[in-house]
N, CA, C and O atoms as a GROMACS GRO file, in nm:
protein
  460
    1UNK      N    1  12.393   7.582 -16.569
    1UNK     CA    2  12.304   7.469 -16.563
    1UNK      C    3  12.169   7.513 -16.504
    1UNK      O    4  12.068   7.474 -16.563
    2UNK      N    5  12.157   7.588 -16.399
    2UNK     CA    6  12.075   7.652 -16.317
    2UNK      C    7  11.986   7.718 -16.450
    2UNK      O    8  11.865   7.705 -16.468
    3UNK      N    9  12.083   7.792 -16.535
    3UNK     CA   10  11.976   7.890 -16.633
    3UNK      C   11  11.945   7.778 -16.755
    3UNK      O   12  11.861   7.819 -16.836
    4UNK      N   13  11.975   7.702 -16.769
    4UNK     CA   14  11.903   7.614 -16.826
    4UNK      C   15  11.785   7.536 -16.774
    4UNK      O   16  11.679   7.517 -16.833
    5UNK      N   17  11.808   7.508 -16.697
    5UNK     CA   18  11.654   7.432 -16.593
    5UNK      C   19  11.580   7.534 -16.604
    5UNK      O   20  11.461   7.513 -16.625
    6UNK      N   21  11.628   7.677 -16.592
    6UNK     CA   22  11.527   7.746 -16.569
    6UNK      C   23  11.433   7.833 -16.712
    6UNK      O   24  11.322   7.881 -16.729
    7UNK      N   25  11.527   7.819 -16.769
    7UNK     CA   26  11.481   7.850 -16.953
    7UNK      C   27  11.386   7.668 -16.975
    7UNK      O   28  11.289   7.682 -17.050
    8UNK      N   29  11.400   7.544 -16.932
    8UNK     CA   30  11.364   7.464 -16.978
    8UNK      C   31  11.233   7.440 -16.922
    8UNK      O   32  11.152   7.367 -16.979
    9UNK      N   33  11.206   7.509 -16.796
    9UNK     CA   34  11.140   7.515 -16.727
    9UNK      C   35  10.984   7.565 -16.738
    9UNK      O   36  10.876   7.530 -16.691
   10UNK      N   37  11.042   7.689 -16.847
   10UNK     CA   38  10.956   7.772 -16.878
   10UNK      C   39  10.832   7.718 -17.006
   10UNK      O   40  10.726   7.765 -17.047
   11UNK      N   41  10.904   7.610 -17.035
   11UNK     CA   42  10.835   7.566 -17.105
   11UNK      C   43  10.747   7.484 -17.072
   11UNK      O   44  10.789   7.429 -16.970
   12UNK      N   45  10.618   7.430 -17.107
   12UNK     CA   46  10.567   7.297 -17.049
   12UNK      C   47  10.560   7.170 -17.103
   12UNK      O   48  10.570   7.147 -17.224
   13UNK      N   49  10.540   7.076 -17.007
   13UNK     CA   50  10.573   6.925 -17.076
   13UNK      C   51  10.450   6.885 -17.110
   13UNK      O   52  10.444   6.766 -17.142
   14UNK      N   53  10.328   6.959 -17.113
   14UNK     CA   54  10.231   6.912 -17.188
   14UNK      C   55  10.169   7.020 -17.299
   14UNK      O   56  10.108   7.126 -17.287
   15UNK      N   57  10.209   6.952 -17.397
   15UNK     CA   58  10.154   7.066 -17.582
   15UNK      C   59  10.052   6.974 -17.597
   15UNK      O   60  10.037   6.855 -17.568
   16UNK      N   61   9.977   7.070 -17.656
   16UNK     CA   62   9.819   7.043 -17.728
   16UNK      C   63   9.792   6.910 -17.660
   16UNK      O   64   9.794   6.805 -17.725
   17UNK      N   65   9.763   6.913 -17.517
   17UNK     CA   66   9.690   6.843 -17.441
   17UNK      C   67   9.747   6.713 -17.418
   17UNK      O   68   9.672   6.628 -17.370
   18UNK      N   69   9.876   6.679 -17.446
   18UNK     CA   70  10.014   6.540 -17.455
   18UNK      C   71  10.087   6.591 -17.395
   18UNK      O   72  10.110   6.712 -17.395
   19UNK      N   73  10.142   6.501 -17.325
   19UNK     CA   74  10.269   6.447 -17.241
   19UNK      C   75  10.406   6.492 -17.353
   19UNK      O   76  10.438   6.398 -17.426
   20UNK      N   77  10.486   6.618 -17.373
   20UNK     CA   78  10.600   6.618 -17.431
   20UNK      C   79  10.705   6.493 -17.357
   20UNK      O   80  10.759   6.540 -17.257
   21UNK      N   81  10.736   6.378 -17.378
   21UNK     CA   82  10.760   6.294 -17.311
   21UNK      C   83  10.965   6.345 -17.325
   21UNK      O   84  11.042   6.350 -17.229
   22UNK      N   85  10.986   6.365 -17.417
   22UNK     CA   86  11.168   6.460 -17.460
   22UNK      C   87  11.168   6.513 -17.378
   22UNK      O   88  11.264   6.502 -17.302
   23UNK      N   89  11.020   6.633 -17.333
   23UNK     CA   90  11.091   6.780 -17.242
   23UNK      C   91  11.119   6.672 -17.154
   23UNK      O   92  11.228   6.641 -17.107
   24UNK      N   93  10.973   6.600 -17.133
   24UNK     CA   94  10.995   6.584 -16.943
   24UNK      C   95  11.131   6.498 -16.939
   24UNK      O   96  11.210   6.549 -16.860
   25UNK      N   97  11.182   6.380 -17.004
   25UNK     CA   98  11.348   6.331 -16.985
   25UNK      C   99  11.427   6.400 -16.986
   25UNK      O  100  11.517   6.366 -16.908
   26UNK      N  101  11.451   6.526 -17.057
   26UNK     CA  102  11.560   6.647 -17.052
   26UNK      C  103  11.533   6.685 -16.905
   26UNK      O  104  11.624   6.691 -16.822
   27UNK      N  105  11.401   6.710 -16.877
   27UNK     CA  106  11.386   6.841 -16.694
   27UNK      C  107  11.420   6.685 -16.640
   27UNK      O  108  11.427   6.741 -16.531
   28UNK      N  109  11.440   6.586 -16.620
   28UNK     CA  110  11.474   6.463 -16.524
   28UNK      C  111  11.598   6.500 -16.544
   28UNK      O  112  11.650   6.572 -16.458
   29UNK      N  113  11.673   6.461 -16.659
   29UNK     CA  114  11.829   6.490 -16.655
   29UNK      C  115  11.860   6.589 -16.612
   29UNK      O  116  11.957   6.579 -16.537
   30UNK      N  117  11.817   6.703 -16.627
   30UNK     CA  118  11.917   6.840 -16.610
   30UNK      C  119  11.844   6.807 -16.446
   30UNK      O  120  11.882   6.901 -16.378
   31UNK      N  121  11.789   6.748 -16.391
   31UNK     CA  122  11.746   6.764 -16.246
   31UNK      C  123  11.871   6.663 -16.201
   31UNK      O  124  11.952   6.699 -16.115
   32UNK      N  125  11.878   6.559 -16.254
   32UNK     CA  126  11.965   6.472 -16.205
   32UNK      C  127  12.095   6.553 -16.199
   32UNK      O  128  12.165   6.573 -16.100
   33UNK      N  129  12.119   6.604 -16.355
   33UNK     CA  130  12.242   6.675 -16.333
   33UNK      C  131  12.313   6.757 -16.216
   33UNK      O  132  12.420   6.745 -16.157
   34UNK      N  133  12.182   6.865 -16.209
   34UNK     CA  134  12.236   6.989 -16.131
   34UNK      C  135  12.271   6.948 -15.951
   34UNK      O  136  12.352   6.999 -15.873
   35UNK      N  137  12.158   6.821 -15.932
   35UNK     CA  138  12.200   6.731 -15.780
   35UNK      C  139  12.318   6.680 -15.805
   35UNK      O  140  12.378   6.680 -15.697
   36UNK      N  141  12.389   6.636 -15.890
   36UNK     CA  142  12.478   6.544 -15.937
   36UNK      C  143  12.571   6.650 -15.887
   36UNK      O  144  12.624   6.637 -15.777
   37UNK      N  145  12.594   6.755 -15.963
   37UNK     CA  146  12.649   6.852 -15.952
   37UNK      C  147  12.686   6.932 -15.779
   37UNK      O  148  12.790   6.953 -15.716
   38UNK      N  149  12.559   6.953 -15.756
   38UNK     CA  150  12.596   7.000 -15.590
   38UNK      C  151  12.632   6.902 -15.455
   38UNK      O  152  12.673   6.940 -15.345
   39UNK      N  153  12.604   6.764 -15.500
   39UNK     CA  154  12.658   6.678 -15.469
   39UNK      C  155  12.820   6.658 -15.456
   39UNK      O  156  12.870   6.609 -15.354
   40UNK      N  157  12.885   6.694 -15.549
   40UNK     CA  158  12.979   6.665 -15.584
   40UNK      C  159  13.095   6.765 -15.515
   40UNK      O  160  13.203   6.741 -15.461
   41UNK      N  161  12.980   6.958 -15.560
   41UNK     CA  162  13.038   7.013 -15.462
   41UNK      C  163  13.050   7.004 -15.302
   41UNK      O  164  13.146   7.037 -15.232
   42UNK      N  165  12.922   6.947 -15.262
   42UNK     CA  166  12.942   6.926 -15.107
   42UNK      C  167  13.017   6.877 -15.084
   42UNK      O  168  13.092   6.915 -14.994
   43UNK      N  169  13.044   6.729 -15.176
   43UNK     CA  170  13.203   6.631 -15.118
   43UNK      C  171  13.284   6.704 -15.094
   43UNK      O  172  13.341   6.687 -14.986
   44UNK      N  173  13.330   6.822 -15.184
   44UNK     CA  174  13.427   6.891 -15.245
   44UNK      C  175  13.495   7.003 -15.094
   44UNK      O  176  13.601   7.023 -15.035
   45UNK      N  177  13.385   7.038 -15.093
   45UNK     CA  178  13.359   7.137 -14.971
   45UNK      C  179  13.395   7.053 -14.832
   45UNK      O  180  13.463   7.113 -14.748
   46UNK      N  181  13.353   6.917 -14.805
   46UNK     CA  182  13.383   6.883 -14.697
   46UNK      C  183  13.476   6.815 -14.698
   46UNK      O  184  13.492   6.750 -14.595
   47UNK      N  185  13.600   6.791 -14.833
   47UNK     CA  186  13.715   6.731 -14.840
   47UNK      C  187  13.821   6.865 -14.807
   47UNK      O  188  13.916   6.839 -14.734
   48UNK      N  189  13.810   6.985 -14.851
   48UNK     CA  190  13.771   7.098 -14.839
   48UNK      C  191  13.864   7.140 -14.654
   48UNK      O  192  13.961   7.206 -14.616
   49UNK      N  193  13.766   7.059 -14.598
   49UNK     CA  194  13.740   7.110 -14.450
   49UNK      C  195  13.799   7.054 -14.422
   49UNK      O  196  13.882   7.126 -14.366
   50UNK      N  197  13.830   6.957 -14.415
   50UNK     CA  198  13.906   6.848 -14.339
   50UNK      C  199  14.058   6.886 -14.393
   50UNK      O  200  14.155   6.837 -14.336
   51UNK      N  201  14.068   6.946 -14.467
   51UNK     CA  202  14.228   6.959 -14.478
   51UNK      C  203  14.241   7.090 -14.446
   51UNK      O  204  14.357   7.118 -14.414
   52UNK      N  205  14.159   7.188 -14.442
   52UNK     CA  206  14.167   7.290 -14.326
   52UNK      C  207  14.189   7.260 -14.203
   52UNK      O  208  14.265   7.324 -14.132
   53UNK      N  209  14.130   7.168 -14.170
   53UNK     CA  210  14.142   7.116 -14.018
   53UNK      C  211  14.275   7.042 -13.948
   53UNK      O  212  14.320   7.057 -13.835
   54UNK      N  213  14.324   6.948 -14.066
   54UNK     CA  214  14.445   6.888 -14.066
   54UNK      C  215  14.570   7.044 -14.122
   54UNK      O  216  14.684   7.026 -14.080
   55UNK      N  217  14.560   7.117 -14.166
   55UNK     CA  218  14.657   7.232 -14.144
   55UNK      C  219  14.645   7.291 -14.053
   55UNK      O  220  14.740   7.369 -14.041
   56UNK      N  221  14.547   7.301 -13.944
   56UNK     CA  222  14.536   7.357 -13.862
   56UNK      C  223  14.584   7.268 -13.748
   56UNK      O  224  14.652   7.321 -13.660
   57UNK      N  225  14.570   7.203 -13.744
   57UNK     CA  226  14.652   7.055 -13.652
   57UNK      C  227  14.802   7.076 -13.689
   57UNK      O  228  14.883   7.116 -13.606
   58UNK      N  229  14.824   7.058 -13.775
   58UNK     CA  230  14.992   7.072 -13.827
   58UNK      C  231  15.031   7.204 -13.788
   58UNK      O  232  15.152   7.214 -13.769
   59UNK      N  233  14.954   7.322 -13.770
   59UNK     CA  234  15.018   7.457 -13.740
   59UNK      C  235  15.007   7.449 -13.576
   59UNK      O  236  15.094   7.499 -13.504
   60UNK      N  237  14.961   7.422 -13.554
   60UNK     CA  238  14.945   7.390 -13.396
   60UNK      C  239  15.050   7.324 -13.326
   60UNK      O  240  15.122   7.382 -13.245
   61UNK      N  241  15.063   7.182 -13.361
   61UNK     CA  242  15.215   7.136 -13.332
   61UNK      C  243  15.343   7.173 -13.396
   61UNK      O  244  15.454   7.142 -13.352
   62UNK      N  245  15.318   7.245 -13.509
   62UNK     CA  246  15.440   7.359 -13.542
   62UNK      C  247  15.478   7.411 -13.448
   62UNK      O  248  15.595   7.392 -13.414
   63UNK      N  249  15.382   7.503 -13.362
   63UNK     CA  250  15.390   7.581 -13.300
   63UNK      C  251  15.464   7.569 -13.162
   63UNK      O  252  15.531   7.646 -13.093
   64UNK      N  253  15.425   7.446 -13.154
   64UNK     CA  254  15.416   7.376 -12.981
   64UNK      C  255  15.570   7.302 -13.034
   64UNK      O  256  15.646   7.278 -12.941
   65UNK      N  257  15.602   7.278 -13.125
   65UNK     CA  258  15.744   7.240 -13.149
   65UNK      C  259  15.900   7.372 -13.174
   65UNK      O  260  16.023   7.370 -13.165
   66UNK      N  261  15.785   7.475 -13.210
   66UNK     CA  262  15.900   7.590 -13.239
   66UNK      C  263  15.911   7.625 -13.069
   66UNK      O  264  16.007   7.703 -13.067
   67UNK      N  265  15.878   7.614 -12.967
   67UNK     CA  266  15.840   7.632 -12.860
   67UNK      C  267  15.926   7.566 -12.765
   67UNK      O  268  15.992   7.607 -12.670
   68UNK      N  269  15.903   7.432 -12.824
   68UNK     CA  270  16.033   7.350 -12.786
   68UNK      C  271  16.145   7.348 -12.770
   68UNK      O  272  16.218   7.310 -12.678
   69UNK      N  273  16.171   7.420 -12.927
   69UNK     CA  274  16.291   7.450 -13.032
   69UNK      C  275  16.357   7.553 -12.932
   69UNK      O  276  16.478   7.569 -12.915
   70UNK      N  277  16.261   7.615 -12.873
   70UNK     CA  278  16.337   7.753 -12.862
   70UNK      C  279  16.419   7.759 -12.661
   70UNK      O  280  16.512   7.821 -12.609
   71UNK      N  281  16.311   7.652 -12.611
   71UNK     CA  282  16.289   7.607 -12.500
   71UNK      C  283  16.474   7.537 -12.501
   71UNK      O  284  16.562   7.543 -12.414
   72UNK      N  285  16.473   7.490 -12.610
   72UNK     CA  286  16.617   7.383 -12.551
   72UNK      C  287  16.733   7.452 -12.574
   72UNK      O  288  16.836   7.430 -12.510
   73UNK      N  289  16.718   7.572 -12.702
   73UNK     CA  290  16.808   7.686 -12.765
   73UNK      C  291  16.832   7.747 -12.641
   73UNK      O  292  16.942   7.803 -12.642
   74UNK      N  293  16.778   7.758 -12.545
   74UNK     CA  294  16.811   7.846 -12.466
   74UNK      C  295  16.857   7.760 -12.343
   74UNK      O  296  16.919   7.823 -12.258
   75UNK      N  297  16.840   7.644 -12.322
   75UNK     CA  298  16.905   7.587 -12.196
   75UNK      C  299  17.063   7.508 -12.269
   75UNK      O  300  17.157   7.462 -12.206
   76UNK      N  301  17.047   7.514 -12.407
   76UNK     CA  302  17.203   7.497 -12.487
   76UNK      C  303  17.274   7.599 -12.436
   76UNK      O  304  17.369   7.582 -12.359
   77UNK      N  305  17.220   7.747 -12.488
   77UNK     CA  306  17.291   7.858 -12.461
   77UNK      C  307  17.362   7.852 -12.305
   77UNK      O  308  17.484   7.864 -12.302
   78UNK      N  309  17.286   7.833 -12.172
   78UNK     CA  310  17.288   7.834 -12.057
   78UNK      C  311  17.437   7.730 -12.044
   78UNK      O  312  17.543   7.765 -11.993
   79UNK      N  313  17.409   7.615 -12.096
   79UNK     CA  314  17.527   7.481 -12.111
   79UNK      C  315  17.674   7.584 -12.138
   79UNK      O  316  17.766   7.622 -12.065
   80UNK      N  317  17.648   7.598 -12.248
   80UNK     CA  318  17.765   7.670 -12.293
   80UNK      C  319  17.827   7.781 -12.227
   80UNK      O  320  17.950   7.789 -12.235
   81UNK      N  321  17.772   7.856 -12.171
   81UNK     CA  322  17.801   7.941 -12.101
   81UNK      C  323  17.848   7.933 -11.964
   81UNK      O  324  17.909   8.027 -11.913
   82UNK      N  325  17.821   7.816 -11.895
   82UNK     CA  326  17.841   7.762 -11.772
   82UNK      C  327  18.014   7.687 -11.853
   82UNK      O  328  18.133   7.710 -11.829
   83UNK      N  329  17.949   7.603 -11.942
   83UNK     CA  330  18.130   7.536 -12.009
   83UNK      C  331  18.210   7.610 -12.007
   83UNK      O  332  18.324   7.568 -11.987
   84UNK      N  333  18.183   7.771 -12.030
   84UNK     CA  334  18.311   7.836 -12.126
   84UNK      C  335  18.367   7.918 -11.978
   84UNK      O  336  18.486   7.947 -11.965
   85UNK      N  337  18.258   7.951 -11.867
   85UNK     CA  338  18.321   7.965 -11.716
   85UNK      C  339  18.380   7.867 -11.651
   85UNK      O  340  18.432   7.900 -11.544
   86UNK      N  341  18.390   7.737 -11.689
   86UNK     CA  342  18.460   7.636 -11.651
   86UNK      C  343  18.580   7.680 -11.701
   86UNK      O  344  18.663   7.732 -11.626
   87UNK      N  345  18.603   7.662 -11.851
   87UNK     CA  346  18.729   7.647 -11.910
   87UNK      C  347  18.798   7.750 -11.910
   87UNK      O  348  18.910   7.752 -11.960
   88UNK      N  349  18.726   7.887 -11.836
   88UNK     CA  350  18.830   8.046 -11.826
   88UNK      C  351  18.826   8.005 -11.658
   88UNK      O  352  18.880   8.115 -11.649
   89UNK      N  353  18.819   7.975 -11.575
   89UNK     CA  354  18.852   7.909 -11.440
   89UNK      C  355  18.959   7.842 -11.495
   89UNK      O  356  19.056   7.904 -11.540
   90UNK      N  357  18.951   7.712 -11.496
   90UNK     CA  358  19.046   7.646 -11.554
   90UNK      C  359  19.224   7.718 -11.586
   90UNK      O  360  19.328   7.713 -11.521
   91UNK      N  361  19.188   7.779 -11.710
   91UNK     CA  362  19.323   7.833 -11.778
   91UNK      C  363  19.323   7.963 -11.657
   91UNK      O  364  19.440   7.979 -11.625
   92UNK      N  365  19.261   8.029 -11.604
   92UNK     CA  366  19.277   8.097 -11.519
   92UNK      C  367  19.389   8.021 -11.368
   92UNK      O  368  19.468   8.078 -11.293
   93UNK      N  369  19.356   7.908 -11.375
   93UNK     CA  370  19.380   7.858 -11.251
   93UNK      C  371  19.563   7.793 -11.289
   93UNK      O  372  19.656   7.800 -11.209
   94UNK      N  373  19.570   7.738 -11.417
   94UNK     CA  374  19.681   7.724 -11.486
   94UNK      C  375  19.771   7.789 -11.465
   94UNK      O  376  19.878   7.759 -11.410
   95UNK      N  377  19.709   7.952 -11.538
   95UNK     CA  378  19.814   8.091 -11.561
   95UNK      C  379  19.856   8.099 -11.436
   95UNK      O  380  19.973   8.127 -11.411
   96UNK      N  381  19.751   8.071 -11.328
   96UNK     CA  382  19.858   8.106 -11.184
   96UNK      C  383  19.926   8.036 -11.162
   96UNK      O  384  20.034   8.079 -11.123
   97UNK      N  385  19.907   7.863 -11.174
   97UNK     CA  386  20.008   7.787 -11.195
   97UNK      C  387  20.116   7.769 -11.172
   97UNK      O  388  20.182   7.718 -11.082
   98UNK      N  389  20.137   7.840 -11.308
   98UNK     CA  390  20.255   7.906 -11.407
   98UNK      C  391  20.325   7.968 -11.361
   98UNK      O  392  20.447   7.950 -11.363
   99UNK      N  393  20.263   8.064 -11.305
   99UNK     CA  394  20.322   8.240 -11.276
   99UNK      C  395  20.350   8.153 -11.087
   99UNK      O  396  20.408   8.223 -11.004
  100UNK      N  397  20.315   8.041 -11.054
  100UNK     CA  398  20.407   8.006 -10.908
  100UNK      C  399  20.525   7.915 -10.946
  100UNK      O  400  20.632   7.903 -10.887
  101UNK      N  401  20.478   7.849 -11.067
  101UNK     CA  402  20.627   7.762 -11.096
  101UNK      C  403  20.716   7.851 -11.153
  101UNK      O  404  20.827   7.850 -11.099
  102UNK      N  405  20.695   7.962 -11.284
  102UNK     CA  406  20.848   8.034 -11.298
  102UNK      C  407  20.889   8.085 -11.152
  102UNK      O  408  21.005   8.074 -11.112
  103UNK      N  409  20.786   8.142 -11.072
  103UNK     CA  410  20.832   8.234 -10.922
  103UNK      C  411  20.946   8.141 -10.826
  103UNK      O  412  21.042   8.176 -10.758
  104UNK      N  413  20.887   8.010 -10.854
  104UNK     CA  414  20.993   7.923 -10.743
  104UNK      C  415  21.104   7.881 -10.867
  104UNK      O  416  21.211   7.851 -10.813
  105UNK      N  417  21.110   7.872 -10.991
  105UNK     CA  418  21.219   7.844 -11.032
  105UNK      C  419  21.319   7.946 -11.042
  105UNK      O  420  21.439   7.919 -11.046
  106UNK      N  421  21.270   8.074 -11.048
  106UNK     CA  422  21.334   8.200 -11.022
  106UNK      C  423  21.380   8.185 -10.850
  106UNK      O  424  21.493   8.212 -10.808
  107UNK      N  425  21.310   8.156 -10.798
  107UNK     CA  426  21.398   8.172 -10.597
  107UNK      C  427  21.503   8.049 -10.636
  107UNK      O  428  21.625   8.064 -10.631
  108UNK      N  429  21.432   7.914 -10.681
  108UNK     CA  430  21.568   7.852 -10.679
  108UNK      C  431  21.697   7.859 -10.754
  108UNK      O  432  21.807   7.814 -10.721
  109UNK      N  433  21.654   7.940 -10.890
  109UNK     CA  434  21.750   7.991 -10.952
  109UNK      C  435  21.848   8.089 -10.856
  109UNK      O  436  21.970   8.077 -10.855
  110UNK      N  437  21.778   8.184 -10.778
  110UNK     CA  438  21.861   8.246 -10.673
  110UNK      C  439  21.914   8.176 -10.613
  110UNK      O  440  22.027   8.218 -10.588
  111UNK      N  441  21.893   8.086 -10.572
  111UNK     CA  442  21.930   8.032 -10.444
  111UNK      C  443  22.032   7.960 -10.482
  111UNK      O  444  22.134   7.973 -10.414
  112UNK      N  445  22.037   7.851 -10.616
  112UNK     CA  446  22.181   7.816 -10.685
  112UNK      C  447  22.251   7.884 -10.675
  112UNK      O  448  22.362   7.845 -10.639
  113UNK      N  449  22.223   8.064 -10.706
  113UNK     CA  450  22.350   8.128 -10.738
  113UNK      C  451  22.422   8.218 -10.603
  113UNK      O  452  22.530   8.277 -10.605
  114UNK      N  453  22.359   8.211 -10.528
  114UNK     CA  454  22.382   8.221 -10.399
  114UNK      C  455  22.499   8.085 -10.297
  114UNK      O  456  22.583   8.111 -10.211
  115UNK      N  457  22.467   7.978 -10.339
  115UNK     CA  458  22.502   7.890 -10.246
  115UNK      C  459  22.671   7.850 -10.313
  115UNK      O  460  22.742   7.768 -10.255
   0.00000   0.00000   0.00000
Protein backbone atom coordinates (compact mmCIF):
# COMPACT_ATOMS: atom_id res chain seq x y z
CA UNK A 1 0.00 0.00 0.00
CA UNK A 2 2.93 2.19 1.11
CA UNK A 3 4.43 1.55 -2.63
CA UNK A 4 1.46 2.54 -4.06
CA UNK A 5 1.03 5.99 -2.36
CA UNK A 6 4.29 6.26 -3.23
CA UNK A 7 4.22 5.37 -7.13
CA UNK A 8 0.83 7.55 -6.92
CA UNK A 9 2.54 10.10 -5.47
CA UNK A 10 4.89 10.61 -8.02
CA UNK A 11 2.58 11.75 -10.07
CA UNK A 12 0.85 15.17 -9.87
CA UNK A 13 -2.71 16.17 -9.31
CA UNK A 14 -2.39 19.06 -11.44
CA UNK A 15 -1.96 18.26 -15.66
CA UNK A 16 -1.85 21.02 -18.06
CA UNK A 17 -2.57 23.56 -15.42
CA UNK A 18 -6.15 21.48 -13.83
CA UNK A 19 -6.95 19.98 -10.82
CA UNK A 20 -6.67 15.93 -11.82
CA UNK A 21 -9.68 15.76 -9.50
CA UNK A 22 -9.49 11.13 -9.87
CA UNK A 23 -5.70 11.44 -8.80
CA UNK A 24 -6.42 13.69 -5.96
CA UNK A 25 -9.69 11.12 -4.63
CA UNK A 26 -7.42 8.04 -5.21
CA UNK A 27 -4.17 9.98 -2.92
CA UNK A 28 -7.37 10.76 -0.26
CA UNK A 29 -8.30 7.09 -0.33
CA UNK A 30 -5.12 5.34 -0.38
CA UNK A 31 -4.36 8.08 2.56
CA UNK A 32 -7.44 7.07 4.28
CA UNK A 33 -6.55 3.58 3.60
CA UNK A 34 -3.03 3.21 4.76
CA UNK A 35 -4.30 5.25 8.42
CA UNK A 36 -7.13 2.86 8.30
CA UNK A 37 -4.69 0.31 8.08
CA UNK A 38 -2.12 1.29 10.91
CA UNK A 39 -4.90 2.02 12.91
CA UNK A 40 -6.08 -1.19 12.95
CA UNK A 41 -2.62 -2.46 13.53
CA UNK A 42 -2.16 -0.39 16.65
CA UNK A 43 -5.51 -1.92 18.05
CA UNK A 44 -3.98 -5.09 17.08
CA UNK A 45 -0.73 -4.50 18.84
CA UNK A 46 -2.33 -3.23 21.98
CA UNK A 47 -4.91 -6.18 22.10
CA UNK A 48 -1.62 -7.81 21.51
CA UNK A 49 -0.28 -6.54 24.96
CA UNK A 50 -2.77 -6.98 27.08
CA UNK A 51 -2.87 -10.63 26.64
CA UNK A 52 0.80 -10.68 27.13
CA UNK A 53 0.15 -9.12 30.24
CA UNK A 54 -2.79 -11.33 31.30
CA UNK A 55 -0.29 -14.52 30.55
CA UNK A 56 1.97 -13.05 32.48
CA UNK A 57 -0.48 -12.65 35.44
CA UNK A 58 -1.60 -16.27 34.92
CA UNK A 59 2.18 -17.46 34.99
CA UNK A 60 2.74 -15.69 38.05
CA UNK A 61 -0.03 -17.22 40.08
CA UNK A 62 0.92 -20.51 38.42
CA UNK A 63 3.80 -20.09 40.00
CA UNK A 64 2.78 -18.87 43.46
CA UNK A 65 0.29 -21.90 43.29
CA UNK A 66 2.93 -24.63 42.24
CA UNK A 67 4.57 -23.22 45.43
CA UNK A 68 1.74 -23.93 47.35
CA UNK A 69 1.37 -27.25 45.74
CA UNK A 70 4.58 -28.14 46.81
CA UNK A 71 4.40 -26.32 50.29
CA UNK A 72 1.44 -28.77 51.39
CA UNK A 73 3.19 -32.00 49.41
CA UNK A 74 5.56 -31.73 51.83
CA UNK A 75 3.74 -31.10 55.17
CA UNK A 76 1.37 -34.32 53.69
CA UNK A 77 4.61 -36.16 53.45
CA UNK A 78 5.59 -35.00 57.20
CA UNK A 79 1.62 -36.26 58.25
CA UNK A 80 2.30 -39.48 56.97
CA UNK A 81 5.31 -40.14 58.27
CA UNK A 82 4.53 -39.10 61.81
CA UNK A 83 1.08 -41.69 61.07
CA UNK A 84 3.12 -44.56 59.96
CA UNK A 85 5.50 -43.98 63.49
CA UNK A 86 2.33 -44.07 65.25
CA UNK A 87 1.07 -47.25 63.73
CA UNK A 88 4.80 -49.17 64.00
CA UNK A 89 4.62 -47.95 67.91
CA UNK A 90 1.40 -49.22 68.07
CA UNK A 91 1.86 -52.91 66.53
CA UNK A 92 5.18 -52.62 68.19
CA UNK A 93 3.52 -52.14 71.51
CA UNK A 94 0.91 -55.10 70.64
CA UNK A 95 3.79 -57.63 69.61
CA UNK A 96 4.95 -57.09 73.18
CA UNK A 97 1.62 -57.52 74.26
CA UNK A 98 1.55 -60.71 72.89
CA UNK A 99 4.88 -61.99 73.60
CA UNK A 100 3.62 -61.10 77.76
CA UNK A 101 0.31 -62.87 77.28
CA UNK A 102 1.73 -66.24 75.59
CA UNK A 103 4.75 -65.72 78.56
CA UNK A 104 2.02 -65.78 81.40
CA UNK A 105 -0.07 -68.37 79.67
CA UNK A 106 3.00 -70.48 79.39
CA UNK A 107 3.87 -69.87 83.56
CA UNK A 108 0.26 -70.67 84.06
CA UNK A 109 0.34 -73.48 81.85
CA UNK A 110 3.29 -74.53 84.24
CA UNK A 111 1.83 -73.92 87.04
CA UNK A 112 -1.45 -76.19 86.12
CA UNK A 113 0.90 -78.83 85.52
CA UNK A 114 2.70 -78.52 88.54
CA UNK A 115 -0.19 -78.22 91.06
Amino acid sequence: MEEEIREHAKQSSIQNGRVNVAHARKKRRLDEELESSLEGVEKRRSQITAVEQRIEDHTFEKEGREADMVALEQELVQILIEQQKLVLDILSSAKQTENKGNMLLKIVGLADKTL
